[in-house]
VORO-681107 format. One record per residue (C-alpha): residue number from 1; residue in one letter; x negated, y, z. Coordinates in Angstrom, 2 decimals, decimal comma, padded with zeros to 5 digits, m for minus. Last residue first. Layout:
# VORO-681107
NUM; A; X; Y; Z
...
# end
This chain:
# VORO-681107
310; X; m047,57; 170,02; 104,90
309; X; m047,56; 168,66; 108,57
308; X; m044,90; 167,70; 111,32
307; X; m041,74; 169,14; 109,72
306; X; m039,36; 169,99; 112,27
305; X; m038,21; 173,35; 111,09
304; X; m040,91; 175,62; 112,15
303; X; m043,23; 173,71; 109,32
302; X; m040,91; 173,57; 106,83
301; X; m042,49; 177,40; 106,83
300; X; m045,77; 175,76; 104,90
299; X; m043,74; 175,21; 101,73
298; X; m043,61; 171,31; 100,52
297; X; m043,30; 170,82; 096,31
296; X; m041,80; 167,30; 096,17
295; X; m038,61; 169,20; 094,42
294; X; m040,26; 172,41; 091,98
293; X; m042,49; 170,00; 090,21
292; X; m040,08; 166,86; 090,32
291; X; m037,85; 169,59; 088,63
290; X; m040,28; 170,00; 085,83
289; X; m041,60; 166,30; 085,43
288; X; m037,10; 165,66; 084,76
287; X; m037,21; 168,48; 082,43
286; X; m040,68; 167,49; 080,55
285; X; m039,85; 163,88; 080,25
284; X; m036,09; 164,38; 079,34
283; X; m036,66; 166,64; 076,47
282; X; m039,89; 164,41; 075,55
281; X; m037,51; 161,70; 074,77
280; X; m035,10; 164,11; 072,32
279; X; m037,75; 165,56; 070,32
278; X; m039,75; 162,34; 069,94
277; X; m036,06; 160,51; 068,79
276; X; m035,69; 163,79; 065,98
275; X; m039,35; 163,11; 065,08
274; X; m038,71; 159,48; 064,41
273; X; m035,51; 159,84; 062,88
272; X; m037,47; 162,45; 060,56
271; X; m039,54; 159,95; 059,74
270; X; m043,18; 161,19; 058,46
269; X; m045,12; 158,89; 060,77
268; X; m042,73; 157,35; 063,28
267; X; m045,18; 154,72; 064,42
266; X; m047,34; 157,62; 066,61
265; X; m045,08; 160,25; 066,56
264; X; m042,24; 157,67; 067,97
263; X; m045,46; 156,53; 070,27
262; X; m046,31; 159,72; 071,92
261; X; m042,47; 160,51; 072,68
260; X; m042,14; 157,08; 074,22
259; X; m045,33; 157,80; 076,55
258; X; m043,59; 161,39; 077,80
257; X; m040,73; 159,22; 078,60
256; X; m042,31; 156,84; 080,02
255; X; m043,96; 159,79; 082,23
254; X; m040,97; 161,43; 083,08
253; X; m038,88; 158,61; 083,74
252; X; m041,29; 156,66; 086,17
251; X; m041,40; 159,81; 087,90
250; X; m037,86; 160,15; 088,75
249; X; m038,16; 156,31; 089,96
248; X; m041,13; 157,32; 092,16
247; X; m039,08; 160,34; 093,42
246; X; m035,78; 159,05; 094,05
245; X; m037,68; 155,77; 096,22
244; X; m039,64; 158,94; 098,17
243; X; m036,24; 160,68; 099,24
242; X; m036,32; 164,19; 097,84
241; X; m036,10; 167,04; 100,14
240; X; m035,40; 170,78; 100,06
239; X; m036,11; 172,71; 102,87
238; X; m037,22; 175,69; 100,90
237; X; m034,67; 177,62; 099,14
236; X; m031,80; 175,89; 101,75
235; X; m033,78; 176,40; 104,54
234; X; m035,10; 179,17; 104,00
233; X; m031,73; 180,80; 102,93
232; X; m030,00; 179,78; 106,48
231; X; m028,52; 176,00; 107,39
230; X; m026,93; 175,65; 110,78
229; X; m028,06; 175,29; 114,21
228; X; m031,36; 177,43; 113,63
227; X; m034,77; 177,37; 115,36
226; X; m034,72; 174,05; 116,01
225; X; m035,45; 172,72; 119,57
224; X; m038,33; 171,00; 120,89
223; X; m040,44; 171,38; 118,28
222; X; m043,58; 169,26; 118,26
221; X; m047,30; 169,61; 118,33
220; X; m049,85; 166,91; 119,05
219; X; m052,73; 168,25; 120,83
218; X; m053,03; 171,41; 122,82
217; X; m055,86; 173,04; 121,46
216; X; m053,94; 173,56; 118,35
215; X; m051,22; 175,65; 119,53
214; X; m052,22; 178,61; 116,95
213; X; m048,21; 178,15; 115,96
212; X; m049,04; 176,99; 112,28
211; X; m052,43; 174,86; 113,42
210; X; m050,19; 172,73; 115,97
209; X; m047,18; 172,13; 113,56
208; X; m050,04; 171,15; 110,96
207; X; m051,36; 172,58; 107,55
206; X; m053,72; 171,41; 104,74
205; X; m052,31; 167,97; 105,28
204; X; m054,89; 165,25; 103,82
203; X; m054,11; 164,62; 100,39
202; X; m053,12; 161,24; 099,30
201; X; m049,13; 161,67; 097,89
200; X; m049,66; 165,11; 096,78
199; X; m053,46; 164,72; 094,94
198; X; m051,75; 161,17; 093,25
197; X; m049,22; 162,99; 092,05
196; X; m051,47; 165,42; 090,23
195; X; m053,41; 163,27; 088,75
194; X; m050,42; 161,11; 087,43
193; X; m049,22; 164,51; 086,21
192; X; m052,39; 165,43; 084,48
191; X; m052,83; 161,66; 083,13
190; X; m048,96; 162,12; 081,48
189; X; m049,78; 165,33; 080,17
188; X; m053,11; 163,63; 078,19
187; X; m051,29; 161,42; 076,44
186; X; m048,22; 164,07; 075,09
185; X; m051,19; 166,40; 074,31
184; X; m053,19; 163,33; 072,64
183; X; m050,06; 162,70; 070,64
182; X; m049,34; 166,41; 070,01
181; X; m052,81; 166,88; 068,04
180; X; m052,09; 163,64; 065,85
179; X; m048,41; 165,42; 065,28
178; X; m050,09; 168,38; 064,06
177; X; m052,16; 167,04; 061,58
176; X; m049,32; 164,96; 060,25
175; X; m046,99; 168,21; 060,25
174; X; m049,45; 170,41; 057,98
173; X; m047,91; 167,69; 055,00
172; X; m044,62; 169,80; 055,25
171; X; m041,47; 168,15; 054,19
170; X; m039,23; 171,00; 055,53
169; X; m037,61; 168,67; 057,58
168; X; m040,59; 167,09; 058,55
167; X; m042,22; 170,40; 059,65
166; X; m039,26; 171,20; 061,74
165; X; m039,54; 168,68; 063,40
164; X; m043,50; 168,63; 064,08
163; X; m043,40; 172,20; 064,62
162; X; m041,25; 171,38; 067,84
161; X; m043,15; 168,62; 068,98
160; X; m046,37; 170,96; 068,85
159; X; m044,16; 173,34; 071,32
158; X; m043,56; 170,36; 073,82
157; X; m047,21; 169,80; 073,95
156; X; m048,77; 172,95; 073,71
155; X; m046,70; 174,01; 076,90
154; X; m046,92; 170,98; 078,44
153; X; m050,81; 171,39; 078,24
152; X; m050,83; 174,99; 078,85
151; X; m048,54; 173,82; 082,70
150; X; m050,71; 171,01; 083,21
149; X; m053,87; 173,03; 083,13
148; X; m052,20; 176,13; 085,46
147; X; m051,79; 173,52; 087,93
146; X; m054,79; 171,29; 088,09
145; X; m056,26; 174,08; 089,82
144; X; m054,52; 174,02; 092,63
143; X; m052,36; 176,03; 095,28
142; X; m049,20; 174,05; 093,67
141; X; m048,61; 171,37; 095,85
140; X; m050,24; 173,09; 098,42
139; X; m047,64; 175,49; 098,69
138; X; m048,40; 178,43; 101,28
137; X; m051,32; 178,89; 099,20
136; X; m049,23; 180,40; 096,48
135; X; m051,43; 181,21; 093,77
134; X; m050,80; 178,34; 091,96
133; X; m047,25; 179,16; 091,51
132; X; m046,96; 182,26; 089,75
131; X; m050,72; 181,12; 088,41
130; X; m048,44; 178,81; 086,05
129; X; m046,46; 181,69; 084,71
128; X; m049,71; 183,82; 084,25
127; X; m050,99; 180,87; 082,19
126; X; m047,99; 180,43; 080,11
125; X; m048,06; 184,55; 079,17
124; X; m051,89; 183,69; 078,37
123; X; m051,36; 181,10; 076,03
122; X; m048,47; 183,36; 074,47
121; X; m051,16; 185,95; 074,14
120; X; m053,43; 183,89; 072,34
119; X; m050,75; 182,92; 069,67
118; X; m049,90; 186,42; 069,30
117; X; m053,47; 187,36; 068,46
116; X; m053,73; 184,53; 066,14
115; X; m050,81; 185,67; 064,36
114; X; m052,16; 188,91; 063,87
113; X; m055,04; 187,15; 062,24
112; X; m052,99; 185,34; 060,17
111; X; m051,12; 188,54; 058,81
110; X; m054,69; 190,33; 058,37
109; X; m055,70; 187,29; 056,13
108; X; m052,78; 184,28; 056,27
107; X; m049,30; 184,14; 057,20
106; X; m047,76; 185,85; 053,81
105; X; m044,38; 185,29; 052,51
104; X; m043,36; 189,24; 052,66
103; X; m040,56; 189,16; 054,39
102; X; m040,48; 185,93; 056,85
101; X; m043,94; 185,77; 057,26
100; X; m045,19; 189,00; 057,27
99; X; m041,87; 189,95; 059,63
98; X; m042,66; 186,64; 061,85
97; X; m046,82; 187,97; 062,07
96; X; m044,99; 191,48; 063,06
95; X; m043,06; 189,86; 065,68
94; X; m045,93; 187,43; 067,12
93; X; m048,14; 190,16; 067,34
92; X; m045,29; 192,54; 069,23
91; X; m043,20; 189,87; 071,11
90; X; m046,79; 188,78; 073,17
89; X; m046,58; 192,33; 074,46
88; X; m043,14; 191,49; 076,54
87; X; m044,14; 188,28; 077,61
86; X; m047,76; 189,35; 078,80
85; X; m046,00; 192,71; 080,95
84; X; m043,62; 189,68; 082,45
83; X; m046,42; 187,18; 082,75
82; X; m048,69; 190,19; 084,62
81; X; m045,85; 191,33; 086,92
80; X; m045,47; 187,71; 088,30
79; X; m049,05; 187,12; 088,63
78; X; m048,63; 190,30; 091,32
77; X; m051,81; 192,58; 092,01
76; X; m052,73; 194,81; 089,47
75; X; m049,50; 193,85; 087,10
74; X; m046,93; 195,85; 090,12
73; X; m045,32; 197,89; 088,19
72; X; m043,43; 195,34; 085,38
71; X; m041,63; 193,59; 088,38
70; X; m039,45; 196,94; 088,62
69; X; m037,75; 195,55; 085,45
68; X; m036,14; 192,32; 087,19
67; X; m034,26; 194,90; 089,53
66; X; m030,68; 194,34; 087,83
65; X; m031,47; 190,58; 088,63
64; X; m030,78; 191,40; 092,18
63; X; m031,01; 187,95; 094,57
62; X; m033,23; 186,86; 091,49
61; X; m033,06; 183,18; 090,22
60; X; m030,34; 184,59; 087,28
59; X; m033,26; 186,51; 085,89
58; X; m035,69; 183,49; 085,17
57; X; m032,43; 182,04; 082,78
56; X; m032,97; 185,56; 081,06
55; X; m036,51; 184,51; 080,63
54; X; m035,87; 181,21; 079,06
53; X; m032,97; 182,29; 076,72
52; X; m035,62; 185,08; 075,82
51; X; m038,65; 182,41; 074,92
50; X; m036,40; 179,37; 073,80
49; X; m034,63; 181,95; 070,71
48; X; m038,00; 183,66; 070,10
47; X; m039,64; 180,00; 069,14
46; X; m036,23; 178,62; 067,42
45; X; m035,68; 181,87; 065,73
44; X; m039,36; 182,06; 064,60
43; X; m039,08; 178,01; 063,24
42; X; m035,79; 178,75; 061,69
41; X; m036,46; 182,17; 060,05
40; X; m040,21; 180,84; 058,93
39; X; m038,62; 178,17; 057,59
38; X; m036,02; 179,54; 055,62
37; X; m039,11; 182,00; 053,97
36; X; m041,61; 179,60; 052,94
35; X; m045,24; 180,94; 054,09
34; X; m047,08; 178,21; 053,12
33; X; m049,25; 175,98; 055,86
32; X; m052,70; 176,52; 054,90
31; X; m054,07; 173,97; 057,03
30; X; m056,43; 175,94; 059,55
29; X; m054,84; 179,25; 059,74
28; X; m051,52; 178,63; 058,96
27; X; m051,12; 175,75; 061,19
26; X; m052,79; 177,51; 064,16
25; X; m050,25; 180,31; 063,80
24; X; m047,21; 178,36; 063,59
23; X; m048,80; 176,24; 066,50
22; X; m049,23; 179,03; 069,12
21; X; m045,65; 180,10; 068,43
20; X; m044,50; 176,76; 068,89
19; X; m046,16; 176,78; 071,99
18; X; m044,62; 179,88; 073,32
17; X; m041,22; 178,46; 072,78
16; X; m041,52; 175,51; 074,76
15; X; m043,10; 176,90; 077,63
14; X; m040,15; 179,81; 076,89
13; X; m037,66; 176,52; 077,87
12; X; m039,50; 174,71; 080,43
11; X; m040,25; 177,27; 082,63
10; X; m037,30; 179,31; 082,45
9; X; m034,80; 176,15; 082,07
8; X; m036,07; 174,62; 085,26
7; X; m036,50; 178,21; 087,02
6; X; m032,36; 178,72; 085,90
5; X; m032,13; 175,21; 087,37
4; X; m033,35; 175,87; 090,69
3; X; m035,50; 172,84; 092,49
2; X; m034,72; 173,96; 095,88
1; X; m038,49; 173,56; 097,20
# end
């Protein structure tokens, strides 16, 4: 697949943002983080700052962005409708837990709870955007379960790096507790994506040549002509290749990347320059695993254009 960078920046950036929603409201609740006024403007304006600069990058992917709001009618069926209907509700918890905060310096009792509720919905927005793309079969690098996991876990990850900044700029003790969390998140999202590369690079072809044109009676399939002479929007969208040598090198990035990040919070405890060096490594781990998502991801139609199996 073309990896877009207005999907890039969508997933990536309100992934981002959603976490550190999730992460205001854990700290609150379980370590009494206080309700301090400048940092409840930064750390809210960061979080709803990533989230709407991430959906109106999701716009500029749409051949009529003026028609984004007709994805709201179809939440029944479409995992697309549901994140946009989650995205929008998730604003009105988290909102009114940012006005308690902000305003009236509380984040615990009923304005905890609220918080809570916002931080569950923003898991649940992320979730819907992963099933986006695990619920295409036509992708088997993304028709998986793994998915949807890896997606929450960058998610928490890259959020919980977030707090952990702004936490040590603030001087907040909450951030050590937090940080020890978003080591093991860091950890663990480099085993998903190992995983997961591993499942793409050994898994048997779920489609063939011969199984896509009903041929496969008849052997070995093969085209003997293409069906265009010259590129067309399938073909560009979804004839995108990566050379294998690219790939493993891209990949080497991500995930030392996402091991640096774990060990500045690791040996960094406290440091700012530490946090600031975390922030900046997982950056390039999480954009660079994002567009290796979106890249080595094979769509069944390759199929009619030379492509022997996907």
């Amino acid at each position: 697949m073309h990896p877009a960078k207005s999907v890039i920046a969508f997933t990536t950036s309100s992934g981002a943002g959603y976490g550190l929603l999730v992460w205001l409201a854990y700290a609150a609740s379980q370590y009494g983080l206080k309700a301090e006024m400048m940092f409840g403007l930064v750390s809210f304006g960061a979080a709803f700052g990533l989230i709407v600069f991430g959906l109106l990058a999701s716009t500029f992917h749409l051949g009529h962005p003026e028609r984004a709001w007709r994805a709201f009618s179809q939440w029944r069926s479409s995992w697309l409708s549901r994140e946009g209907v989650m995205a929008v509700f998730t604003f009105l918890p988290a909102g009114v837990f940012a006005i308690y905060w902000i305003f009236m310096g509380e984040n615990t009792g009923l304005a905890g709870q609220i918080g809570l509720v916002g931080a569950a919905a923003s898991l649940i927005t992320v979730y819907c955007t992963a099933m986006i793309y695990a619920s295409l079969k036509a992708i088997p690098a993304w028709h998986m379960k793994l998915t949807p996991i890896t997606y929450l876990v960058f998610s928490l990850a890259s959020g919980g790096m977030l707090f952990v900044l702004l936490a040590r700029l603030w001087g907040y003790e909450a951030e050590a507790q937090v940080a020890e969390h978003t080591r093991v998140l860091f950890a663990l999202a480099m085993l998903l994506k190992i995983a997961h590369w591993g499942i793409i690079k050994t898994k048997q072809p779920s489609s063939t040549t011969a199984t896509a044109t009903g041929l496969t009676n008849m052997g070995e399939v093969s085209l003997l002509e293409s069906p265009h002479h010259s590129d067309n929007y399938l073909l560009k969208e979804m004839g995108f290749k990566i050379a294998r040598k690219h790939a493993d090198k891209l990949r080497f990035i991500s995930n030392i990347s996402l091991l640096l990040t774990a060990v500045f919070l690791t040996f960094g405890a406290a440091s700012i320059t530490a946090a600031v060096a975390a922030t900046a490594t997982m950056l390039v781990g999480v954009v660079t695993e994002r567009w290796l998502f979106f890249a080595e991801a094979k769509h069944t139609v390759n199929l009619y254009y030379g492509e022997k199996s996907v």
